[in-house]
C-alpha positions in Angstrom: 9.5 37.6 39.8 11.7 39.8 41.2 13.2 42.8 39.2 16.9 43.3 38.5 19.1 45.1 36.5 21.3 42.7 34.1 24.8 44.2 33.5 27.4 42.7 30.8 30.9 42.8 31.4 30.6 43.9 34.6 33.9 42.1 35.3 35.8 45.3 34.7 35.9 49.5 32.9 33.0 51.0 32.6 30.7 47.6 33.1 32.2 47.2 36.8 31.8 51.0 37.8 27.6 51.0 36.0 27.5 48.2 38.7 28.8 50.1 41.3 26.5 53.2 40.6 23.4 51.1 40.0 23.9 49.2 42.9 24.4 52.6 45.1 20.8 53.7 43.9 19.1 50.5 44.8 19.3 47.9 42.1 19.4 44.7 43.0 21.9 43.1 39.9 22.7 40.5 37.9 26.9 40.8 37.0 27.7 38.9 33.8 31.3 38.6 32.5 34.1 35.5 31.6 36.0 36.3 34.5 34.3 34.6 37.4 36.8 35.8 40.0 36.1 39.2 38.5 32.6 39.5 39.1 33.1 38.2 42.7 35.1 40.4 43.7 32.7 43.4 42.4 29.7 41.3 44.1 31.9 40.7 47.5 32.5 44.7 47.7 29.0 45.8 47.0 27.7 43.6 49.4 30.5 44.8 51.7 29.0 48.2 51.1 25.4 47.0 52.3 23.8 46.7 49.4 22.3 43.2 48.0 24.9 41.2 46.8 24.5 40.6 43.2 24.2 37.0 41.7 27.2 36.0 39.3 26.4 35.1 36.5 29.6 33.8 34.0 29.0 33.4 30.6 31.0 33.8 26.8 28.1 35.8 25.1 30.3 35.4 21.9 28.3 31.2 22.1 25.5 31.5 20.3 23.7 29.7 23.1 24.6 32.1 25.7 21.8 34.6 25.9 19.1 31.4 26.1 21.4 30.4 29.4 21.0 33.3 31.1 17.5 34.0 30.5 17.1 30.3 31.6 18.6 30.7 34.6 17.2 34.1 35.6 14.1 32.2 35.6 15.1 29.5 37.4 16.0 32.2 39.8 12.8 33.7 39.9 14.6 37.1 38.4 13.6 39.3 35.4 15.4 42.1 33.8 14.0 45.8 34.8 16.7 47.4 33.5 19.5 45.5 31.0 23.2 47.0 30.3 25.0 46.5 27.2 28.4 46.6 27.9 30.2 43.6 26.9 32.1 44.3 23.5 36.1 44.6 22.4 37.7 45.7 19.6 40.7 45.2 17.5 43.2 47.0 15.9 45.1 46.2 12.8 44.1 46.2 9.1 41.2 44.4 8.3 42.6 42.2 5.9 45.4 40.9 7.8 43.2 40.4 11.6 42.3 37.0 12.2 38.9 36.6 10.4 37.2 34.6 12.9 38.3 36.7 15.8 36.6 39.7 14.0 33.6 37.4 13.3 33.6 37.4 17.1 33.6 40.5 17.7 30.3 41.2 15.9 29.2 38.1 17.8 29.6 40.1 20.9 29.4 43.7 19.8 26.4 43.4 17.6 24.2 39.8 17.7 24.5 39.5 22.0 23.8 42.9 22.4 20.6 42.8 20.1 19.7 39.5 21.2 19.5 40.9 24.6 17.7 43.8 24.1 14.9 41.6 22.3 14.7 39.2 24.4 13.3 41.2 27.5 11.4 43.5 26.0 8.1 42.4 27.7 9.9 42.4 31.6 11.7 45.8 31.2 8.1 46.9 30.2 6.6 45.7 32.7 8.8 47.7 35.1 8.9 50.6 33.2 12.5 50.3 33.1 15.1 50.2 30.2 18.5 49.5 28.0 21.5 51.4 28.3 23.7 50.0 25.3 27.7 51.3 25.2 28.5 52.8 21.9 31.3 55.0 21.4 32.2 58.3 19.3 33.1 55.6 16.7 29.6 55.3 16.2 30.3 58.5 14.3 32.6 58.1 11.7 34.5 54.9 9.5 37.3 53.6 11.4 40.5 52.7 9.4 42.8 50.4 11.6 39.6 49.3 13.1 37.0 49.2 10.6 35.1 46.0 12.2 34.7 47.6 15.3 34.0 51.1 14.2 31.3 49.5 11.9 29.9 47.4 15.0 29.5 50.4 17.2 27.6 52.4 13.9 25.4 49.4 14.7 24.7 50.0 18.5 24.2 53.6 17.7 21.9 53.6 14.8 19.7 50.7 16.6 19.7 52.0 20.3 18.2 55.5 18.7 15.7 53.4 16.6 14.6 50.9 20.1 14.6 54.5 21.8 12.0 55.6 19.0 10.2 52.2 18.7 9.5 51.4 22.7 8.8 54.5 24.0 5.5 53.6 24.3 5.7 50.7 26.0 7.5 53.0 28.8 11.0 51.4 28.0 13.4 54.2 27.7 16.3 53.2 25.9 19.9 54.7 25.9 23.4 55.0 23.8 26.2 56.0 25.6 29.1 57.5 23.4 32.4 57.7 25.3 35.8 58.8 23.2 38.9 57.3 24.8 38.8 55.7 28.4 41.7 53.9 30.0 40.5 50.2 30.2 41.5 47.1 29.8 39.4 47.2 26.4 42.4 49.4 25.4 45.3 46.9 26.4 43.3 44.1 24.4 42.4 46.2 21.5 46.1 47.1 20.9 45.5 50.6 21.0 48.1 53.0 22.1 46.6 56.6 21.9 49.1 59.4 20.3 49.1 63.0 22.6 46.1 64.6 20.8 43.9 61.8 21.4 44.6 61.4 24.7 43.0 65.1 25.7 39.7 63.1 25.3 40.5 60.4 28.0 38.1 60.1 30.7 37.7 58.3 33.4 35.9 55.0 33.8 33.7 56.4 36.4 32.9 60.0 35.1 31.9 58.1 31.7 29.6 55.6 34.0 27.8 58.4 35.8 27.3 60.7 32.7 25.4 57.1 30.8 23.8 56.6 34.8 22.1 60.3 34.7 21.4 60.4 31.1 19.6 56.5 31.3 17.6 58.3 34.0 16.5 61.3 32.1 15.7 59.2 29.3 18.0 60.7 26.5 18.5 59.0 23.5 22.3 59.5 23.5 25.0 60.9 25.1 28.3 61.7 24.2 30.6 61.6 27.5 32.3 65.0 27.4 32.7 68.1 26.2 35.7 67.7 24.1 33.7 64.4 22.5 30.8 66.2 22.0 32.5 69.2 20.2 34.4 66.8 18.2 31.1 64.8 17.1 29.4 68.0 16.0 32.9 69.3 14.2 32.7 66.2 12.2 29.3 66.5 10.5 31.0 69.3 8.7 34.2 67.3 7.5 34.6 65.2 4.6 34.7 62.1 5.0 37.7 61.8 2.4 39.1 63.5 5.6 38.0 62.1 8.4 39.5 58.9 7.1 43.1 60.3 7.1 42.4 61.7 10.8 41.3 58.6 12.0 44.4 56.7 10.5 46.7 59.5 12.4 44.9 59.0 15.8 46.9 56.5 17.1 50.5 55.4 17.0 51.1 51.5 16.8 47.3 50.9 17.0 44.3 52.4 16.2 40.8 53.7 17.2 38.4 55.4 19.9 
């Protein structure tokens, strides 16, 4: 079988620049994402760059069937997961009361079950290379969300169980990542409905700077990373806030929609 490193929603942000970086140091990859002519493109200009072109994969990992498909048809492909990236994921903003109830469901489908079903499910290949899971939280992760509470709650999740898989597989030579970034200018923004206010947007970083800071920390093995300096002071400023407090803030971050 012939090792690869599986990244989700590759098709564009932060997933499509991982890809880019990964592929520069060698990987071979497997690009997963909706958006067919997406992930062609990305496999097109990597190849273009001399580097293997990687195999498209197109799948809704929000279907409960999807994560059985792809293993399926790695192995139909004579592929297995070294190294697997959790990218995929959206978020919403809006009260949770009046957002559409099964788009939210949907959104732990994705943020939450796909990611974890992934990790489990190639737990034996990634040990056998030695290799590992880089899963994309965010400085949400950190704190409730108001505005955004389904998707604040969903990151918590990432967070709390990439630090626990860190913990629990080390030992079976899997080292396992969280990657924390505050504010990026995506697409994930345009969908999510978020429009940032001036003080929130100090934190904005680039796509590719957050991709190489989760690229070097997978690397070195750390258990999280928080993508920047202003992110990382914030994070340790708020274990001494209320959280009476915090809530307020994290209503006032944003202006016509809300969250990190």
């Amino acid at each position: 079988m012939t090792p690869v490193t599986l990244i989700t929603g590759a098709s564009a942000g932060i997933g499509a620049e991982l890809a880019r970086i990964f592929a520069a140091h060698g990987h071979e990859l497997v690009l997963v994402a909706r958006r067919e002519d997406r992930l062609n493109a990305l496999a097109d200009e990597i190849a273009a760059k001399g580097r293997p072109r990687p195999v498209v994969l197109v799948a809704d990992l929000e279907r409960r069937d999807a994560v059985a498909s792809i293993a399926a048809e790695l192995a139909a492909r004579g592929l297995e997961p070294a190294n697997l990236v959790n990218n995929a994921g959206f978020g919403l903003s809006g009260g949770a009361a009046s957002l559409s109830l099964s788009e939210q469901l949907g959104m732990i489908d994705l943020n939450v079950r796909a990611l974890t079903e992934l990790s489990l499910t190639f737990i034996d290949s990634l040990a056998r290379h030695r290799g590992g899971i880089l899963n994309l939280a965010s400085v949400a992760a950190f704190l409730p969300g108001p505005g955004m509470a389904v998707y604040y709650a969903s990151k918590a999740f990432v967070l709390s169980f990439s630090e626990a898989l860190h913990h629990e597989l080390a030992g079976r030579g899997i080292r396992v990542t969280a990657l924390c970034p505050g504010p990026v200018p995506t697409e994930f923004q345009a969908r999510s409905g978020m429009q940032l206010n001036a003080a929130a947007r100090i934190l904005e970083l680039p796509a590719e700077r957050v991709a190489q800071m989760g690229y070097d920390a997978f690397l070195r093995g750390d258990r999280v990373v928080i993508a920047g300096i202003g992110n990382r002071i914030a994070v340790f400023l708020m274990r001494f806030v209320p959280n009476a407090l915090l809530l307020w803030a994290v209503d006032q971050r944003t202006q016509g929609g809300r969250g990190i």
